[in-house]
Structure formats: structure tokens, C-alpha cells
KOLDRENNU-164593 format. One record per residue: chain; x, y, z of N, C-alpha, C in turn; residue number from 1. Coordinates in Angstrom, 2 decimals. Example, Ala and Ser with C-alpha at 12.3 -4.5 7.8 and 13.67 -1.06 7.14 Angstrom:
2
NODE chaine    n_c1    n_c2    n_c3   ca_c1   ca_c2   ca_c3    c_c1    c_c2    c_c3 num
NODE      A   13.19   -5.69    7.80   12.30   -4.50    7.80   13.20   -3.30    7.80   1
NODE      A   12.85   -2.25    7.08   13.67   -1.06    7.14   12.90    0.03    7.87   2
***
This chain:
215
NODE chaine    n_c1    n_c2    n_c3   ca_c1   ca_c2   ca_c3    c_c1    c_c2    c_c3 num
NODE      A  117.30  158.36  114.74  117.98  157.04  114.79  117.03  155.93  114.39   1
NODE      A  117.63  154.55  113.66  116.57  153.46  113.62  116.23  152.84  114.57   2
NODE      A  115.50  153.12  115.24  115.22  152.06  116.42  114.16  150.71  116.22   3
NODE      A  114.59  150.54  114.79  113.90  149.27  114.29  114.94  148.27  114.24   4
NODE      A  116.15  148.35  113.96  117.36  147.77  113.45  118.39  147.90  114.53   5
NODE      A  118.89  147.49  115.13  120.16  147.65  115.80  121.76  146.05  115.26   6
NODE      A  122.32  147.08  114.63  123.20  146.45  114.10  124.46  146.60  114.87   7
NODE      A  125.46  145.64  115.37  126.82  145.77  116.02  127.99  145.75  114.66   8
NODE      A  128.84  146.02  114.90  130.14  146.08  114.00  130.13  144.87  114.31   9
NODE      A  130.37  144.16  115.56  130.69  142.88  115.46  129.89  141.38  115.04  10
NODE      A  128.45  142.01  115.18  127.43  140.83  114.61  127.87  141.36  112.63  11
NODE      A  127.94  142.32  111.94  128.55  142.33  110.92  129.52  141.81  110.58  12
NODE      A  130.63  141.64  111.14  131.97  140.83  111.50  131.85  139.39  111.00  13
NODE      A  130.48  139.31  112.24  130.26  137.71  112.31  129.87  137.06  111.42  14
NODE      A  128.90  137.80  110.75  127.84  137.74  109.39  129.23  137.48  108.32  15
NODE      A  129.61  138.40  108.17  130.39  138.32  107.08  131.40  137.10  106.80  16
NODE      A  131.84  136.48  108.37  132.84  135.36  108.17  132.28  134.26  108.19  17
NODE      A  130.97  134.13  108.30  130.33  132.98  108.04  130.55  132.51  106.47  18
NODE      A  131.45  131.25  106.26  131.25  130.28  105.63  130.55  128.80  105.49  19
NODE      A  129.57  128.71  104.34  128.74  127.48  104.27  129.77  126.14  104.05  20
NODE      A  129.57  125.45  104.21  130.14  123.60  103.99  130.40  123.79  102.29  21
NODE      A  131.49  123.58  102.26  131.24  122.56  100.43  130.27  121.77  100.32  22
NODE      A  129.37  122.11   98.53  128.64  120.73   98.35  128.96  120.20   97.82  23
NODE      A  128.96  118.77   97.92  129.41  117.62   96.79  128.30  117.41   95.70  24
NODE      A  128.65  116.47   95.39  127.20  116.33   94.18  125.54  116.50   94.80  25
NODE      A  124.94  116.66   93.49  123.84  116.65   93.99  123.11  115.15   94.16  26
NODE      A  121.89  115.44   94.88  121.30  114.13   95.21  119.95  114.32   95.12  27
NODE      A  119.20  113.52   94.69  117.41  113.27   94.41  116.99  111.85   94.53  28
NODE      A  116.74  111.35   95.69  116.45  110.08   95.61  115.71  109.86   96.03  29
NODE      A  114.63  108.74   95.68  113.18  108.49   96.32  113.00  106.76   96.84  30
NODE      A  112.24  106.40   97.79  112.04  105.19   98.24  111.17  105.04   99.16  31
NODE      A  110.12  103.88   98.58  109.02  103.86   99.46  109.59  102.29  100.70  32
NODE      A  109.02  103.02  101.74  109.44  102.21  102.52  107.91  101.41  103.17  33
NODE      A  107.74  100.00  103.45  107.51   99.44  104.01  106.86   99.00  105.04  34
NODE      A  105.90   99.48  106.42  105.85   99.68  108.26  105.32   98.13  108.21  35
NODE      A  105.83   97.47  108.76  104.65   96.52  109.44  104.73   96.81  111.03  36
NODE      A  103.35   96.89  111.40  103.21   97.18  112.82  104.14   96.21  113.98  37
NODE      A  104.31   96.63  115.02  104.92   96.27  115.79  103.68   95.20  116.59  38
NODE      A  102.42   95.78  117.07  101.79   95.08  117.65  101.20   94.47  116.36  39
NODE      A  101.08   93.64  115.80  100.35   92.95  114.73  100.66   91.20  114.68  40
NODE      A   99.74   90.72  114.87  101.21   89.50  114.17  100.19   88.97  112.65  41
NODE      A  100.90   88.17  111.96  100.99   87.81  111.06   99.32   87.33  110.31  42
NODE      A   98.37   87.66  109.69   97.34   87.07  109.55   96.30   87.84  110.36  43
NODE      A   96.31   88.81  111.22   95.43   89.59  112.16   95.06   90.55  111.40  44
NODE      A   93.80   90.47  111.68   92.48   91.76  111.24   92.84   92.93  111.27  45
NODE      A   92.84   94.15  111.05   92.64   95.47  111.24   91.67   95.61  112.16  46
NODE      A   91.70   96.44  113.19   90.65   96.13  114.14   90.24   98.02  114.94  47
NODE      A   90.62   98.93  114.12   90.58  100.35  114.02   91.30  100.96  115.30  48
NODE      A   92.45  100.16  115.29   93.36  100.83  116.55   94.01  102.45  116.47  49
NODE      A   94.71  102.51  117.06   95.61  103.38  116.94   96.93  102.89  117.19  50
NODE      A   97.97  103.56  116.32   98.86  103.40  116.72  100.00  103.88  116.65  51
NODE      A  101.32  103.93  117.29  102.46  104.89  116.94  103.38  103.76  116.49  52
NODE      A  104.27  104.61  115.28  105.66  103.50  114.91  106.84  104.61  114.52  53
NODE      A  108.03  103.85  114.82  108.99  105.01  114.55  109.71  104.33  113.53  54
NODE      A  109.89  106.08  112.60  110.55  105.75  111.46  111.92  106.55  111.24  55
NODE      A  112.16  106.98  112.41  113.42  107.26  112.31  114.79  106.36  112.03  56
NODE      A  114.77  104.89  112.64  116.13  103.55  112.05  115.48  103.77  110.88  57
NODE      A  114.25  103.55  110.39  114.15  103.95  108.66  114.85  104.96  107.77  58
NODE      A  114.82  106.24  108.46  115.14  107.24  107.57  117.13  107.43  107.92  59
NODE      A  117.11  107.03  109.07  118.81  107.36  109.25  119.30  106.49  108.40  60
NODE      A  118.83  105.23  108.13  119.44  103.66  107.07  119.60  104.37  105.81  61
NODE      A  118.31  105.20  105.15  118.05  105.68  103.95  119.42  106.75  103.80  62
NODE      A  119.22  107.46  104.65  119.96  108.66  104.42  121.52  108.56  104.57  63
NODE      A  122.11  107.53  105.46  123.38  106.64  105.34  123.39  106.22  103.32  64
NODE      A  122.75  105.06  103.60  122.50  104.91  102.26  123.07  105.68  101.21  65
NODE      A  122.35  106.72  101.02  122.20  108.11  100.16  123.16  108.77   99.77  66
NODE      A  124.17  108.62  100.88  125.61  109.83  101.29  125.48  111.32  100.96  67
NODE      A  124.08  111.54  101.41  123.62  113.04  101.41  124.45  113.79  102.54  68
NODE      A  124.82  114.89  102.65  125.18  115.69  103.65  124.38  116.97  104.22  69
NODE      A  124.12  117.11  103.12  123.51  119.08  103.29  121.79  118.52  102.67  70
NODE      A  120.85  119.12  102.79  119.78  119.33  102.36  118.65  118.88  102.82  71
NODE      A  117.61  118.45  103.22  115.96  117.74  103.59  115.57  116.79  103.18  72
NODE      A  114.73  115.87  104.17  114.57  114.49  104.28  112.95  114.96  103.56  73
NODE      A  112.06  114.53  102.64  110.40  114.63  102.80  110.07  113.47  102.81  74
NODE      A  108.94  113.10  104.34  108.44  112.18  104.73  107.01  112.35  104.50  75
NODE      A  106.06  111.30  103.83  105.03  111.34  103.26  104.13  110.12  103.59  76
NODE      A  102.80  110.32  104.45  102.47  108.99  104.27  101.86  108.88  103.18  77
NODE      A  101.42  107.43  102.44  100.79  107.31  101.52   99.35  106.57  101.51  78
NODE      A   98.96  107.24  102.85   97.50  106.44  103.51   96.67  107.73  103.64  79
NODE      A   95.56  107.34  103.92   94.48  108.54  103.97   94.40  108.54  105.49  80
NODE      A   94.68  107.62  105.96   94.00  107.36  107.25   95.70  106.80  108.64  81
NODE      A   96.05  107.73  108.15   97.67  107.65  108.84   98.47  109.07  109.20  82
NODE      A   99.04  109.02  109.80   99.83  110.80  109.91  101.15  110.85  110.20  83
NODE      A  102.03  111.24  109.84  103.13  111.62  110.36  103.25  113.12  110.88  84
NODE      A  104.21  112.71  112.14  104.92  113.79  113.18  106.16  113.80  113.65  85
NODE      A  106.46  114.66  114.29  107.51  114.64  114.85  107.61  114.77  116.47  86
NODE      A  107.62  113.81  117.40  107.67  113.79  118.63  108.28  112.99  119.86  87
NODE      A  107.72  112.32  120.40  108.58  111.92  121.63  107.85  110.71  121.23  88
NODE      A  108.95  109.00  121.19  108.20  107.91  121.23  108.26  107.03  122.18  89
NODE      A  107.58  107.32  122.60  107.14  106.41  124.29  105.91  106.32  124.64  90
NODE      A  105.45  104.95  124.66  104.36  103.78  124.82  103.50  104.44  125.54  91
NODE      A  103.46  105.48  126.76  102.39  105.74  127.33  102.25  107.33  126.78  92
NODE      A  103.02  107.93  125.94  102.55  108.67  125.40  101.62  108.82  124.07  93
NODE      A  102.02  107.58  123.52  101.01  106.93  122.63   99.49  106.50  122.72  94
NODE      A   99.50  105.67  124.10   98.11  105.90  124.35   97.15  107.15  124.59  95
NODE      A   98.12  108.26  125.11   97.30  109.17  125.25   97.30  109.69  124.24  96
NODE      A   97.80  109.82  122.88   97.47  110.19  121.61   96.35  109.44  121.01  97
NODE      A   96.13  108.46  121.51   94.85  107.51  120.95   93.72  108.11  121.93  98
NODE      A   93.78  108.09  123.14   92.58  108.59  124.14   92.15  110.05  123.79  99
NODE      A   93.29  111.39  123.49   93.41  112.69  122.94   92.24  112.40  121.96 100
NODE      A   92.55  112.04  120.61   91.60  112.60  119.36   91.07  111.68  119.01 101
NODE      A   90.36  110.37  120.26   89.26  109.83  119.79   87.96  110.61  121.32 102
NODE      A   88.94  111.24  121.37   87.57  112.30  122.28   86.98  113.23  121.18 103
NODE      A   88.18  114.11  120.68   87.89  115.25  119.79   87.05  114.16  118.69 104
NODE      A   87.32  113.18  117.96   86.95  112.34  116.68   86.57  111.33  117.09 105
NODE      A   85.06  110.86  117.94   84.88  109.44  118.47   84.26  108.57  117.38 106
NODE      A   84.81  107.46  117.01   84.28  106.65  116.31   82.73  106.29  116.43 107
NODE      A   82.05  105.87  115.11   81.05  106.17  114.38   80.45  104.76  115.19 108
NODE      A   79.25  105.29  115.96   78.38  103.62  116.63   78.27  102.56  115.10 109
NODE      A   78.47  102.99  114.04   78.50  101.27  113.30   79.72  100.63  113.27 110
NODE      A   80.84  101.59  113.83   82.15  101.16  113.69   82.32   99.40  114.22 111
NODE      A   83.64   99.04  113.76   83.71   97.77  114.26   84.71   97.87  115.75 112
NODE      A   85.20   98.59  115.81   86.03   99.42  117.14   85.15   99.12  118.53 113
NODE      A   85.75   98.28  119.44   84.92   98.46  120.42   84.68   99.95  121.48 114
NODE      A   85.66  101.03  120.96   85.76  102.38  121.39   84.37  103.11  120.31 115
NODE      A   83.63  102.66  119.82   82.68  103.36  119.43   81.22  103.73  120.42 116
NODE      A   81.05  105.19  119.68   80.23  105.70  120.81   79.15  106.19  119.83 117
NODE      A   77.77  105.58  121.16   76.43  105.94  120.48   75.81  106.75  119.73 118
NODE      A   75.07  107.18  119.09   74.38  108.30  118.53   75.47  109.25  117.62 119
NODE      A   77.11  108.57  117.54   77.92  109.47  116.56   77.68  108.54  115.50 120
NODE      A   77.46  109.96  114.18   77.37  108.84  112.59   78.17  110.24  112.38 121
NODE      A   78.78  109.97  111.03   79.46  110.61  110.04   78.81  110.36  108.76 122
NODE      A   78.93  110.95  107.17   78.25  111.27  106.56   79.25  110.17  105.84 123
NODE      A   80.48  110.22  105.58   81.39  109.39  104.78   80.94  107.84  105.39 124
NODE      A   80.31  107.22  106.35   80.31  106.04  106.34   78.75  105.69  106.42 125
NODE      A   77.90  106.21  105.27   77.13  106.01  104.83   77.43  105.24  103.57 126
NODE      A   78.03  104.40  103.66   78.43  103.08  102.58   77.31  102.95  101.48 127
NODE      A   75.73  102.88  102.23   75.24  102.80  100.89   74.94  103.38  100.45 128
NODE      A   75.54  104.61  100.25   75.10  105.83   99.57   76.18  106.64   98.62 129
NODE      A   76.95  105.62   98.56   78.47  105.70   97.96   78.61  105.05   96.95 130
NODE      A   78.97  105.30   95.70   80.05  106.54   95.39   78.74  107.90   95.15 131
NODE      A   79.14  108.94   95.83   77.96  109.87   95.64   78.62  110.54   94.21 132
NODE      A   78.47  110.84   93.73   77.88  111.17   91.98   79.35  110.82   91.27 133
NODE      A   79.21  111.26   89.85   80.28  110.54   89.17   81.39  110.73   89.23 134
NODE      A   81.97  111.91   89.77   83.30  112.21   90.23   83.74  110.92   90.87 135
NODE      A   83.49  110.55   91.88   83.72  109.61   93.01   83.12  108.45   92.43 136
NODE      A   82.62  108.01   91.35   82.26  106.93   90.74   83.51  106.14   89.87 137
NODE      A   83.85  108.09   89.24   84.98  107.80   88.29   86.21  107.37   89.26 138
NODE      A   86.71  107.29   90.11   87.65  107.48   90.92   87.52  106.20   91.31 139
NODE      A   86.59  104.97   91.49   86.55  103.95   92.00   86.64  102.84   90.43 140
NODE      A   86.25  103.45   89.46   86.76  102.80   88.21   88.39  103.09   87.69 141
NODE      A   88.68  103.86   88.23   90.20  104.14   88.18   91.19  103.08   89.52 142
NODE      A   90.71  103.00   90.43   91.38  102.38   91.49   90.97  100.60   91.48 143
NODE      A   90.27  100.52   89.64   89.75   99.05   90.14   88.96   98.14   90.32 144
NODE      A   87.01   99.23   90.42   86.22   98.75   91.02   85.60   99.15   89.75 145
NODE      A   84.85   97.90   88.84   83.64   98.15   88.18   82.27   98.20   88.81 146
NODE      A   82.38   99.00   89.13   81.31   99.38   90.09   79.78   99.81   89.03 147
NODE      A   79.97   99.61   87.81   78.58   99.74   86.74   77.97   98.18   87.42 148
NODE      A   78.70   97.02   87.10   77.96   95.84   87.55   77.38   95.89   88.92 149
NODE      A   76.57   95.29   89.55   75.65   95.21   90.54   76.47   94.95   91.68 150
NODE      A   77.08   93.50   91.16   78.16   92.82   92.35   79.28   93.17   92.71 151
NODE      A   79.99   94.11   91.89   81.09   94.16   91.60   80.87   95.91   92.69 152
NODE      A   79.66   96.27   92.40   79.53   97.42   93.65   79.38   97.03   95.04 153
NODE      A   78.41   95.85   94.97   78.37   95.68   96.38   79.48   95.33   97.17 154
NODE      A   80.46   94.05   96.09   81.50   94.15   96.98   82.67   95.43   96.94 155
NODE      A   82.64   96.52   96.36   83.26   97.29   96.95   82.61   97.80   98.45 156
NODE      A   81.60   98.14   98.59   80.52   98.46   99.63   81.40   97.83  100.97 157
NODE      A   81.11   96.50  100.60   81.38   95.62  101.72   82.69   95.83  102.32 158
NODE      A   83.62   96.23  101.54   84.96   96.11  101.92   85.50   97.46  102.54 159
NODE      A   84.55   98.52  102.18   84.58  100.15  102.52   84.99   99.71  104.16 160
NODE      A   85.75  100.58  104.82   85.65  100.42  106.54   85.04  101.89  106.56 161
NODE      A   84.44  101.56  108.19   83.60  102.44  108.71   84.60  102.99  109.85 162
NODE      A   84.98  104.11  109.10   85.99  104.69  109.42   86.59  106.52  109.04 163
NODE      A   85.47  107.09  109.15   85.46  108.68  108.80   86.15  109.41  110.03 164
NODE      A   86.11  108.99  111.26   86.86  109.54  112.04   88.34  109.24  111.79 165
NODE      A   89.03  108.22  111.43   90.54  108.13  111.06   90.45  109.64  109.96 166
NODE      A   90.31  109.49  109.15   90.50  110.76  108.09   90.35  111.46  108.48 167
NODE      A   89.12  112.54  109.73   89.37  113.53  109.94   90.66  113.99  111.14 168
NODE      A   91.01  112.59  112.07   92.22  112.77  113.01   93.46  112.99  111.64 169
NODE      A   93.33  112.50  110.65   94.80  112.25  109.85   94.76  113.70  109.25 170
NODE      A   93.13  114.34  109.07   94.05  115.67  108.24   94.36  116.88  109.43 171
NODE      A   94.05  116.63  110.72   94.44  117.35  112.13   95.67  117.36  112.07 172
NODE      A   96.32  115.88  112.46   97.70  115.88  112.25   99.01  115.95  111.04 173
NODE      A   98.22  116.13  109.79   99.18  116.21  108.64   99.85  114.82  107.91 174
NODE      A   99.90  115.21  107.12  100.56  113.65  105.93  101.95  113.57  106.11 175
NODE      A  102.70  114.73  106.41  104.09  115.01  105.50  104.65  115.56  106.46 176
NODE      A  105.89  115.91  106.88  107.01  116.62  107.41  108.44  116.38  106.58 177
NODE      A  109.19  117.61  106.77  110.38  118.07  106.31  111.09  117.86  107.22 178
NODE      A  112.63  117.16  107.13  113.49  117.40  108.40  114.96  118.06  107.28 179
NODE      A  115.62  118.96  108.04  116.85  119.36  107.98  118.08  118.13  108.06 180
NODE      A  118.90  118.34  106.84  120.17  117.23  107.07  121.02  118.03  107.60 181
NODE      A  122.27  117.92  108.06  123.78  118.88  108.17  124.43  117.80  108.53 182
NODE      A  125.64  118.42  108.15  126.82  117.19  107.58  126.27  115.80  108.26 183
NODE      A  125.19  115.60  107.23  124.82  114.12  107.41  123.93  113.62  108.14 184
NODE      A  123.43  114.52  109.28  122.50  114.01  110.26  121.27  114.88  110.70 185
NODE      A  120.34  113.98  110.94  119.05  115.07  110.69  118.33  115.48  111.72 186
NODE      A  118.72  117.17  111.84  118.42  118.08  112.19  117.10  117.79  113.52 187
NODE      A  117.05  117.32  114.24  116.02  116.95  115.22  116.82  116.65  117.06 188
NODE      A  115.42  117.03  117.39  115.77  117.19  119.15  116.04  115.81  119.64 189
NODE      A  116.88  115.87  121.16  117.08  114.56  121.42  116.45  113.45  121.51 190
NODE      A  114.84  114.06  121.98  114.22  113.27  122.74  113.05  113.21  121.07 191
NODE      A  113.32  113.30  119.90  112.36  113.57  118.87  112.58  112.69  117.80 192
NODE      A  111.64  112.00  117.27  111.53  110.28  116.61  110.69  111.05  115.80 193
NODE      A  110.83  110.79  114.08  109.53  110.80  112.98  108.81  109.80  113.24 194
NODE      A  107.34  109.90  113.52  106.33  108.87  113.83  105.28  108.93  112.87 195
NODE      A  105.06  107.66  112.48  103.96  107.30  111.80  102.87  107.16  112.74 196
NODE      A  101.53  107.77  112.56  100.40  107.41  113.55   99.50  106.67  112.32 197
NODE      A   99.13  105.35  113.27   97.67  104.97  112.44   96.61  105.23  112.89 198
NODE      A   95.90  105.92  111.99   94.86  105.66  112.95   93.55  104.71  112.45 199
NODE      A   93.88  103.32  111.79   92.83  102.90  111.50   93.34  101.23  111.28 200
NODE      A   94.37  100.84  112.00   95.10   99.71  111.85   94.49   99.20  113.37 201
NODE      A   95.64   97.34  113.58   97.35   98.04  112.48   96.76   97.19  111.31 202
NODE      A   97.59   97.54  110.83   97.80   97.28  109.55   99.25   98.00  108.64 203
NODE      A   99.51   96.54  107.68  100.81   97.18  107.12  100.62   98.57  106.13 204
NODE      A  101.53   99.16  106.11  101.74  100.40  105.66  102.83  101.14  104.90 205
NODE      A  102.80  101.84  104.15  104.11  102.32  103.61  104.22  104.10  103.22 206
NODE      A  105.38  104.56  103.41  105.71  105.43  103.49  106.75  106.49  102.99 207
NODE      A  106.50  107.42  101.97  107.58  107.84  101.10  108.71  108.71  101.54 208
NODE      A  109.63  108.14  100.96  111.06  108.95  101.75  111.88  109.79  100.77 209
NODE      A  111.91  110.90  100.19  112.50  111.45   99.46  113.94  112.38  100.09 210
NODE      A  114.79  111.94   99.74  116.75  113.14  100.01  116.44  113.77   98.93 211
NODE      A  116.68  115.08   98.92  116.90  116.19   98.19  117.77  117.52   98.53 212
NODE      A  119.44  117.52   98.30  120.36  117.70   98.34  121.57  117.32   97.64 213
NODE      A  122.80  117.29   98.61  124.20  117.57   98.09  125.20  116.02   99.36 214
NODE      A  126.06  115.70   98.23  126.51  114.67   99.10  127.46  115.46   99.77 215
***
């Protein structure tokens, strides 16, 4: 006998009468959206916080919008130093996401963060030792920075943040998540919000929203 497989007549039954939804047209639509922080106000520094924002009224607006029914939401940040998840959004759970992985990732003693701790350096916020060879030279003449002139390096230098621990918390937690649509609504637990984490704000931010499906 298989005693790998156990099949019923009636889970076959079941299998078999399963019918999928009609799809309507297809859909491919893209839109970058926008964050301005909640704690921020208008004209304020970046000051290497942390922080949580929910982008779920974002993506339900989009996806209304859209008149997608069937298919996946891709949420993308477009920061190095930011993450999206999927979890529970509530204020004191947030702090402990900031207290969590600035234990594991404590900011660098030159940081400007008053959460910086002594004797930690990182190798990326060795500013003057940047752009280390021409790969990363070329990459700063592409984004902008004539960085051959003297001045034109230093002030990139200057403007670098000292900030290698955000990047390594952002590639812990991931850039991107997928959510499930069905007839129209996306696929997530009650208590579960797409969250943008900063971790190097606040600061404004934006974030790519791609539907890819069937109306």
C-alpha cells in the first residue's frame, strides 16, 4: 500500500469541483507613492531615528483605484536604509523594534544619533576613505557627484550620513513583500498592516507599488 499518499474519494470529489473566479482583464500598473513621516514636522533634520509608518490606506486607495480583483500587490522600498514588513502597527510595538536591532546593529560612536555607542565603528562610515576604487567612484558620477574636482568631493563627503548600521538593519529585514489580492482585497491577517520601517529618518520617503493581475 502507499503509505505516502492517502487520498479520499471525497477530497477527489472536492478537488475536482473546485472552480476558480472569472478573470476580467488584465492589469499591470505601477505607482510610486510618497511617506511623509508622521512624527516629522515640516523643515526638521533627519536625526537617525527609527521609525514605523503604515502603508496599508496607501495600498487599499491604489488597489480600489486599479479595479484589480485576482492577483499580487509588490511593495518595494526605494531606500537603502528603510524596510518593509508585514506586521502588527502599534506605537509600543514600534519602539521595541527600534530598541530590538539597535542592540543587534548599535550605531557607530561618530554617529549623530544620541543612541550611539562607544568603541562601535563600521567600515562604510569611513567617509574619508570613500568612494573606495572606481566602481564606486563611477557610481557617484552617475548619481551626480563630480567627484574628479576637489570640492565637488568634499562636499559629497560632507553630506554622506554616518549611518552603516541603518543598511545592515534594512538588509535583516528585507526591501520588498508580496501580498495576495482575492476578489479585491488583500490577502492579510486582522491584526496585519504593510509597514514601512526607517531606519535612518524621519525623513520623507517613497515607495513602489506595483498590481499585477486581472480586474
Amino acid at each position: 500500500p502507499n503509505r505516502g499518499i492517502s487520498t479520499s474519494a471525497s477530497s477527489l470529489a472536492s478537488s475536482s469541483s473546485f472552480r476558480s473566479p472569472p478573470l476580467g482583464k488584465q492589469i499591470c500598473t505601477y505607482k510610486t507613492v510618497t511617506i511623509r513621516p508622521s512624527g516629522m514636522n515640516a523643515g526638521d533634520a533627519p536625526r537617525q531615528a527609527v521609525s514605523v509608518e503604515d502603508l496599508t490606506p496607501e495600498i487599499k486607495s491604489f488597489l480600489s483605484q486599479s479595479g484589480m480583483k485576482q492577483g499580487v500587490i509588490h511593495v518595494i522600498s526605494r531606500h537603502t536604509t528603510t524596510a518593509i514588513t508585514i506586521n502588527e502597527r502599534e506605537s509600543r510595538l514600534a519602539r521595541d523594534v527600534e530598541e530590538f536591532f539597535l542592540k543587534i546593529c548599535p550605531p557607530d560612536e561618530r554617529s549623530s544619533t544620541p543612541k550611539k555607542v562607544s568603541g562601535v565603528r563600521y567600515l562604510h562610515n569611513d567617509i574619508d576613505q570613500r568612494p573606495d576604487g572606481e566602481e564606486e567612484a563611477e557610481r557617484c558620477r552617475e548619481n551626480g557627484w563630480n567627484i574628479d574636482d576637489a570640492d565637488e568631493l568634499q562636499k559629497w563627503r560632507d553630506q554622506e550620513p554616518i549611518n552603516a548600521h541603518s543598511h545592515l538593519i534594512s538588509m535583516m529585514l528585507g526591501s520588498s513583500e508580496c501580498i495576495p489580492v482575492v476578489d479585491g482585497e488583500m490577502v492579510i491577517g486582522q491584526w496585519q498592516s504593510v509597514l514601512l520601517v526607517d531606519l535612518d529618518g524621519p525623513r520623507t520617503r517613497s515607495v513602489g507599488l506595483q498590481m499585477m493581475g486581472f480586474g
